[in-house]
C-alpha positions as CSV (number, residue, x, y, z in Angstrom):
1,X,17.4,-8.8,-16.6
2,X,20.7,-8.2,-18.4
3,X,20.4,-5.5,-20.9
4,X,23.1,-4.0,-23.8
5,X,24.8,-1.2,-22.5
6,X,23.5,2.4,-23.9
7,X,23.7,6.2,-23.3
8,X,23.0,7.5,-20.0
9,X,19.4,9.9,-20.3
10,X,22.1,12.8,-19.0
11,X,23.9,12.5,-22.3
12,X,20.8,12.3,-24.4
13,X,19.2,15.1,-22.8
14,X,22.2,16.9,-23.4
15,X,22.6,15.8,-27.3
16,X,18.8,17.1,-28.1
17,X,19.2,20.2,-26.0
18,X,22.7,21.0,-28.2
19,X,20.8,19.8,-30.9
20,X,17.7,22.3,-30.7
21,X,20.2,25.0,-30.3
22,X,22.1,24.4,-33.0
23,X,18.7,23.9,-35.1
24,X,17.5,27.2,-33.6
25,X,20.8,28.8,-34.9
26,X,20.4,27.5,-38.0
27,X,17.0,28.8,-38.3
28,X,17.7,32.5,-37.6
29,X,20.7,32.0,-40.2
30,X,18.3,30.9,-42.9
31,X,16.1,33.6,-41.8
32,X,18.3,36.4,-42.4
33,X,19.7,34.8,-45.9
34,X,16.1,34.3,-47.3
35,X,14.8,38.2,-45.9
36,X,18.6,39.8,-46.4
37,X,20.9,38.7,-48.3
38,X,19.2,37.2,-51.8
39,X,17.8,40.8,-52.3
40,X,21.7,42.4,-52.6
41,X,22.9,42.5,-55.6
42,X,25.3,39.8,-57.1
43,X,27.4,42.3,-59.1
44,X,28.5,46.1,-57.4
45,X,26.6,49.1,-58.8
46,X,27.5,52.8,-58.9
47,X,25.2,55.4,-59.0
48,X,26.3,59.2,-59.2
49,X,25.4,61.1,-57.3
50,X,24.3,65.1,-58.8
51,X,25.2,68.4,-57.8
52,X,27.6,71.2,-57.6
53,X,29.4,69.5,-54.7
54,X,28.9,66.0,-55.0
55,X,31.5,63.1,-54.0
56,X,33.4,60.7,-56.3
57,X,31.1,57.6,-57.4
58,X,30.3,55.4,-54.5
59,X,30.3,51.6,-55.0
60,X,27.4,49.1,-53.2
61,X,28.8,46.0,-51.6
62,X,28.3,43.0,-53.6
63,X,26.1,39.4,-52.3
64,X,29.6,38.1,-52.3
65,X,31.5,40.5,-50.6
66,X,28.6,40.3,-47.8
67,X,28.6,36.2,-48.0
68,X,33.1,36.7,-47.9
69,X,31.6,39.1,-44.5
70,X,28.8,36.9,-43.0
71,X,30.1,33.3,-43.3
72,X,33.0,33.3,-41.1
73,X,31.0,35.2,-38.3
74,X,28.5,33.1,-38.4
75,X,30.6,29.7,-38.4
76,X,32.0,31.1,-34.8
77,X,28.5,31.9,-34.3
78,X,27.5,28.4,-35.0
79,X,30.5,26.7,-33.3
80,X,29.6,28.7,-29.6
81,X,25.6,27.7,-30.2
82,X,27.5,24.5,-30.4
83,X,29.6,24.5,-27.4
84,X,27.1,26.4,-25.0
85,X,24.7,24.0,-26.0
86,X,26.8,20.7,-25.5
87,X,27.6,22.3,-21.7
88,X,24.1,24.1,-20.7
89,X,22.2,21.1,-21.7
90,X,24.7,19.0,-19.4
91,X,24.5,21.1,-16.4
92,X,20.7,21.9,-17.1
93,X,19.8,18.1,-17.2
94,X,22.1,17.4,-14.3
95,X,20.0,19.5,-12.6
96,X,16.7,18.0,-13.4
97,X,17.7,14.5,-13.2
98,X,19.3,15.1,-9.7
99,X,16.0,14.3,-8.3
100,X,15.8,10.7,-10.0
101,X,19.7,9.9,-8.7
102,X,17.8,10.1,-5.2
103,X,14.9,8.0,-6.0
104,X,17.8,5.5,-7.5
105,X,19.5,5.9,-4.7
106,X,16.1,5.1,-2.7
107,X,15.3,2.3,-4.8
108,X,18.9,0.6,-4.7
109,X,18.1,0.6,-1.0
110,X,15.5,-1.1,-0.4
111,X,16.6,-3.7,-3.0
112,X,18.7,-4.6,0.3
113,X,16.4,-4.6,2.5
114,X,16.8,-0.9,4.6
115,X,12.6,0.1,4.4
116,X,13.4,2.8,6.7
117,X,15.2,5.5,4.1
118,X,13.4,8.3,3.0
119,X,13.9,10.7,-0.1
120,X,12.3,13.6,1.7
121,X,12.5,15.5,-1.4
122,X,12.7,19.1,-0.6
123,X,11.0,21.7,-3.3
124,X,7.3,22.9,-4.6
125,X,5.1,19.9,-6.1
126,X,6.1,18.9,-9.7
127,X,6.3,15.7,-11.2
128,X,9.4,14.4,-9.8
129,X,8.7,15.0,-6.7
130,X,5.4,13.7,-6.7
131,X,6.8,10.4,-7.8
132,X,9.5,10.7,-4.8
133,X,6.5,11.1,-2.4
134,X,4.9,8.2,-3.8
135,X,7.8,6.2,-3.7
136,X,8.4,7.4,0.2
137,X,4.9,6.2,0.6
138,X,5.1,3.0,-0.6
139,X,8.5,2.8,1.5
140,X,6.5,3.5,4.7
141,X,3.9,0.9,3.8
142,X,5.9,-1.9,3.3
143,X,7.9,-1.4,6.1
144,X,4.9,-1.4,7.6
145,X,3.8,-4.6,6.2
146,X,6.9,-6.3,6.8
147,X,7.5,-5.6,10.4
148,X,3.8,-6.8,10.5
149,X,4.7,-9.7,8.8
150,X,7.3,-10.3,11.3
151,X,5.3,-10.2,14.1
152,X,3.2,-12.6,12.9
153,X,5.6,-14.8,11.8
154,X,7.5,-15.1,14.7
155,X,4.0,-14.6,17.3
156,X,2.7,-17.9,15.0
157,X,5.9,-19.8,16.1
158,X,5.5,-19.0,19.6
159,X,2.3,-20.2,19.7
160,X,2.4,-23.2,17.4
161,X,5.4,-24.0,19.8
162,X,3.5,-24.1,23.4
163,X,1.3,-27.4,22.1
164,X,4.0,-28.8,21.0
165,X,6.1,-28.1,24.3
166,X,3.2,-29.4,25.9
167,X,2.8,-32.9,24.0
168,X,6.7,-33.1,24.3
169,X,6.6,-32.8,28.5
170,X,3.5,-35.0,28.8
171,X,5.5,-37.9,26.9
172,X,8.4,-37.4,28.9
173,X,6.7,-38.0,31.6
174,X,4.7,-40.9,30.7
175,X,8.2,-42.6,29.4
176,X,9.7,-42.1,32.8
177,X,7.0,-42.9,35.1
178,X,5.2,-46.0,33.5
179,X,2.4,-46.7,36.1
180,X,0.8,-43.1,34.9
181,X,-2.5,-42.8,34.2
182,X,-3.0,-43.5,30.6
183,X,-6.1,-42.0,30.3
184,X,-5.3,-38.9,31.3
185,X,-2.2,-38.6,29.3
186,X,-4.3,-39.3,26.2
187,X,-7.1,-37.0,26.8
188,X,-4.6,-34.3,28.1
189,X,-2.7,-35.1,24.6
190,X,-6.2,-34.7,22.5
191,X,-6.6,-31.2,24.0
192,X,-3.3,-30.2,23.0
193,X,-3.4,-31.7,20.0
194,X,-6.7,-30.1,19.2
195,X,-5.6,-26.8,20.4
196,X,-2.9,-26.9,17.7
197,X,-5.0,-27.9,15.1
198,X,-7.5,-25.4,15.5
199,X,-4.2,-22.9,15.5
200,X,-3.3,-24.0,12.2
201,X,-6.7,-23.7,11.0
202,X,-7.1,-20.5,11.8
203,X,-3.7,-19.8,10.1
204,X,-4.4,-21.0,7.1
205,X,-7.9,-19.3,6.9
206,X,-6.7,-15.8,7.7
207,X,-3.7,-16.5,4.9
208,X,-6.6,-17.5,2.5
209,X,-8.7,-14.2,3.7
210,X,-5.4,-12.0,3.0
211,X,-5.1,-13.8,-0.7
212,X,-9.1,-12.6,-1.3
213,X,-9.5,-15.6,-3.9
214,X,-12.8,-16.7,-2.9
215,X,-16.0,-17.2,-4.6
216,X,-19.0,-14.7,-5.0
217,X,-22.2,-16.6,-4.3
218,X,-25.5,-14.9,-2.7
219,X,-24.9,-14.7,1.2
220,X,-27.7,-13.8,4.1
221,X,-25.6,-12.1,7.1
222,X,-28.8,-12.4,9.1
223,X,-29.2,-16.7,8.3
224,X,-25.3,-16.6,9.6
225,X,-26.0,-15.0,12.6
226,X,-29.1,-17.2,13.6
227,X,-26.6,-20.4,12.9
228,X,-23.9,-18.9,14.9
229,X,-26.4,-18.3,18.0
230,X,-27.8,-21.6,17.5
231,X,-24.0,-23.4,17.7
232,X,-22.9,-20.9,20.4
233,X,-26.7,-20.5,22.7
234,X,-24.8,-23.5,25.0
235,X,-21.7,-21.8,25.1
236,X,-24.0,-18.8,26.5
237,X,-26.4,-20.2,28.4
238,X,-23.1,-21.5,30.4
239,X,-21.8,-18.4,31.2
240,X,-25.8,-16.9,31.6
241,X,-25.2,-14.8,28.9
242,X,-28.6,-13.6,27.2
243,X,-27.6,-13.9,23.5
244,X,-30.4,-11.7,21.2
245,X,-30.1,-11.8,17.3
246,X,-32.7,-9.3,15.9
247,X,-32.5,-7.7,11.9
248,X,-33.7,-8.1,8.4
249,X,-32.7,-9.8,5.7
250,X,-29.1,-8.8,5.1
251,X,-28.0,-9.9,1.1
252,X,-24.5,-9.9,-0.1
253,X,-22.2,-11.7,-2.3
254,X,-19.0,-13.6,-1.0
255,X,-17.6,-16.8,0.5
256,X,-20.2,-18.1,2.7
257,X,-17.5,-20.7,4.3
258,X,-15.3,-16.8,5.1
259,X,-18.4,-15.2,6.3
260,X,-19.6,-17.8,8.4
261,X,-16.4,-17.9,10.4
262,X,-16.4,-13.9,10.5
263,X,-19.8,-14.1,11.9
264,X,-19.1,-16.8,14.3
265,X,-15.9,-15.4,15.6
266,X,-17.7,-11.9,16.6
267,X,-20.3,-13.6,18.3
268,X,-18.2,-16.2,20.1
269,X,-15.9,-13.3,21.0
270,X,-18.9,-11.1,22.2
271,X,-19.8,-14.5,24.7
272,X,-16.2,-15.3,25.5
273,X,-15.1,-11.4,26.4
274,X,-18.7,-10.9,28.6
275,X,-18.8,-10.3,32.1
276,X,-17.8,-13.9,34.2
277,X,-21.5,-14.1,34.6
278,X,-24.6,-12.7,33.6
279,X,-24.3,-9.6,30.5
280,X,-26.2,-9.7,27.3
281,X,-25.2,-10.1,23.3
282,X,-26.9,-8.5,20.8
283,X,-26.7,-9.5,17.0
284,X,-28.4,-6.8,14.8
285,X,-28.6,-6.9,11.0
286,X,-29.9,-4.2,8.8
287,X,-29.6,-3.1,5.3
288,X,-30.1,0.5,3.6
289,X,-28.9,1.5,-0.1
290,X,-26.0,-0.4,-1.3
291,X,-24.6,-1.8,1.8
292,X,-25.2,-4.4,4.6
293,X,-24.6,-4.1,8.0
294,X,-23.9,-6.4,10.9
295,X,-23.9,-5.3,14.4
296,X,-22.4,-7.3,17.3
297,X,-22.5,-5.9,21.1
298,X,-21.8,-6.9,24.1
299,X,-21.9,-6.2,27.9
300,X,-18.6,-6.4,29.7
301,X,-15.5,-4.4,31.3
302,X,-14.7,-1.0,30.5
303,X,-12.1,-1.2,27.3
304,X,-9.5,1.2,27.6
305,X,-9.5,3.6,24.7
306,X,-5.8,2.9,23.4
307,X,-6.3,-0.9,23.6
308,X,-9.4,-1.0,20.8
309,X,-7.2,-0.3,17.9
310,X,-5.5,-3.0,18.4
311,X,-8.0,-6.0,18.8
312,X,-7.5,-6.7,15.4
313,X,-3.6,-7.6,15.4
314,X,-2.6,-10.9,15.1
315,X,-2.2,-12.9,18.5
316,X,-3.6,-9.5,20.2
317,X,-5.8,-11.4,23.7
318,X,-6.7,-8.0,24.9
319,X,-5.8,-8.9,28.4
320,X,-8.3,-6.3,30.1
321,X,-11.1,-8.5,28.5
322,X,-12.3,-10.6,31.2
323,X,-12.0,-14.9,29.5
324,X,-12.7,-18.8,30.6
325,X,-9.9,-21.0,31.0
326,X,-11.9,-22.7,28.2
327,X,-11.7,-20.4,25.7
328,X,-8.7,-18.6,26.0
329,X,-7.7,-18.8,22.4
330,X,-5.1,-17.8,20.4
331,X,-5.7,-13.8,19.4
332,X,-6.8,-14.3,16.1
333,X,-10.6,-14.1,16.0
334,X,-10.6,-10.1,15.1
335,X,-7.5,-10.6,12.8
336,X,-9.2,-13.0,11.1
337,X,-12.9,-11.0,11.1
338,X,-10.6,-8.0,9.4
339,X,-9.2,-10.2,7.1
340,X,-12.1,-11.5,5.7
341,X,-14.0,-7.9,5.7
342,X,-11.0,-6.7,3.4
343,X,-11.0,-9.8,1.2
344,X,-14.9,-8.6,1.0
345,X,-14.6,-4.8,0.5
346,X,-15.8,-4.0,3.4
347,X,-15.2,-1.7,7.0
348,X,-14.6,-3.0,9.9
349,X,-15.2,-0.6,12.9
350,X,-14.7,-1.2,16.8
351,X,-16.0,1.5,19.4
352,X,-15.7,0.9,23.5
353,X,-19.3,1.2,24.8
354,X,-19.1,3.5,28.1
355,X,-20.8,1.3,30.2
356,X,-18.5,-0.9,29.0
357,X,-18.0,-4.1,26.3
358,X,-17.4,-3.4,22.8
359,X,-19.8,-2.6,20.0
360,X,-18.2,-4.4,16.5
361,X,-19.9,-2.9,13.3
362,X,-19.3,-4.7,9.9
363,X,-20.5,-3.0,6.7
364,X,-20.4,-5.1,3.5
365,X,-21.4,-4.1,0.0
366,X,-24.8,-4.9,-0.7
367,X,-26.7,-7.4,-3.3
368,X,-28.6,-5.5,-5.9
């Protein structure tokens, strides 16, 4: 936004600290014409003085004669209040602006993209430094966001990319070698083809669980985790899995599409992430005071204790969890889980069990 030029805040600052001293001058001159000089005389007086010794007549000094006295004193008086006003309040709000040059400095920065300068502002709390700390706060957390961003962004091309690769080499080969089997090109191509569009879905549903625009309608955690047993006891009873979904009523308000797909995901992840055979999942709901909570656990190989805090990046497999060729996914279940927990106000919490498998506990604000 172009703006007309104006004074710098140095140069005001320094005009109203000159300008209270000079007022303060002014002041204690008034002062000492109002409680001094108006009670001398206008006119000199003599008064003898009585005695067998006493001086020649003595003569009192006259308003005038003090006024011809004072006024040129107190014009140099008035002129250094003047000058030592014009240069303190210069150097003085220097001084206490030099703080905001940094954050400008800061600011002017990042305008250009370098996230990784700090102001570091040295110095006790006041108000300018709190508002540098701030600033290096939010510095820190957008560079954190957009290095996440990043990631994403360019993990999301790699992996939109391998269908695509895929669909590509199948073709060539089907243009080269004519007498292939066309109906194993085209169900090969339908898997690939699904694979990416489940990709993109998934995309587009954690993007829409990051925006948190949804709609607040009464939701039952524990009806969504029946369903999601129900769709996924086949995908279980596969794999031998002994999938258990115990709990009361759990009320909240939210997207019931969003919390569906949260629900889902934990439990197909608990199935997917089990032991190759055999291992149990348990779905517990439960809720006390004004929350909800959804418990999803599951048998399976130890974790390792650095590798749980970061199940919920983007694209993140968790390659010590054990997985079917079937369902190896594209590392967005738990991103998208902690998406739609944020969008909802909620906590998402992961903890390794020690006999191993993972324990994922969702707390959700409650219905009244």
């Amino acid at each position: 936004m172009d703006r007309a030029p104006g004074l710098s805040v140095r140069l005001k600052f320094t005009a109203s600290y000159a300008g209270f001293v000079l007022l303060a001058g002014a002041l204690l001159l008034t002062v000492v014409w109002v409680f001094l000089l108006r009670y001398v005389p206008e006119a000199p007086t003599a008064q003898p003085l009585t005695g067998p010794h006493a001086p020649p007549l003595l003569g009192s000094p006259s308003r005038g004669d003090l006024l011809r006295a004072f006024a040129p004193r107190a014009a140099e008086v008035t002129g250094f209040l003047v000058i030592f006003g014009v240069l303190g309040g210069w150097l003085l709000a220097g001084r206490m602006l030099a703080p905001l040059a940094r954050i400008t400095a800061a600011t002017r920065s990042a305008t250009v993209g370098s996230l990784s300068h700090r102001i570091g502002m040295p110095g006790r709390r006041d108000e300018l430094r709190e508002l540098a700390d701030a600033f290096d706060t939010m510095l820190e957390r957008l560079e954190s966001h957009v290095a996440e961003e990043q990631r994403f962004a360019s993990n999301a091309s790699h992996e939109l990319r391998t269908p695509l690769a895929i669909s590509r080499a199948l073709l060539d080969v089907a243009r080269r070698d004519p007498a292939h089997d066309r109906d194993q090109l085209v169900e090969r191509l339908y898997a690939v083809n699904q694979r990416a569009i489940d990709l993109t879905e998934a995309l587009l549903l954690l993007s829409r669980g990051d925006r948190a625009d949804l709609g607040r309608e009464p939701v039952d955690l524990s009806l969504l985790a029946e369903e999601a047993a129900e769709t996924l006891l086949p995908l279980a009873e596969q794999r031998r899995i002994t999938l258990d979904v115990t709990g009361a009523a759990a009320p909240t308000r939210g997207s019931r599409e969003l919390l569906a797909r949260m629900v889902s995901n934990l439990v197909q992840n608990a199935v997917v992430h089990n032991l190759a055979t055999g291992g149990t999942v348990t779905v517990r709901t439960e809720a006390g005071g004004d929350a909800v909570v959804l418990h999803v656990e599951n048998t399976g190989q130890p974790l390792p204790p650095e590798l749980v805090p970061t199940l919920t990046e983007p694209f993140r497999r968790g390659t010590d969890r054990v997985r079917t060729d079937g369902h190896t996914g594209a590392g967005l279940g738990l991103a998208i889980v902690r998406s739609v927990v944020r969008a909802h106000r909620g906590t998402l919490a992961l903890t390794a069990r020690p006999a191993g498998g993972l324990l994922v506990t969702v707390r959700l604000p409650g219905r009244r």
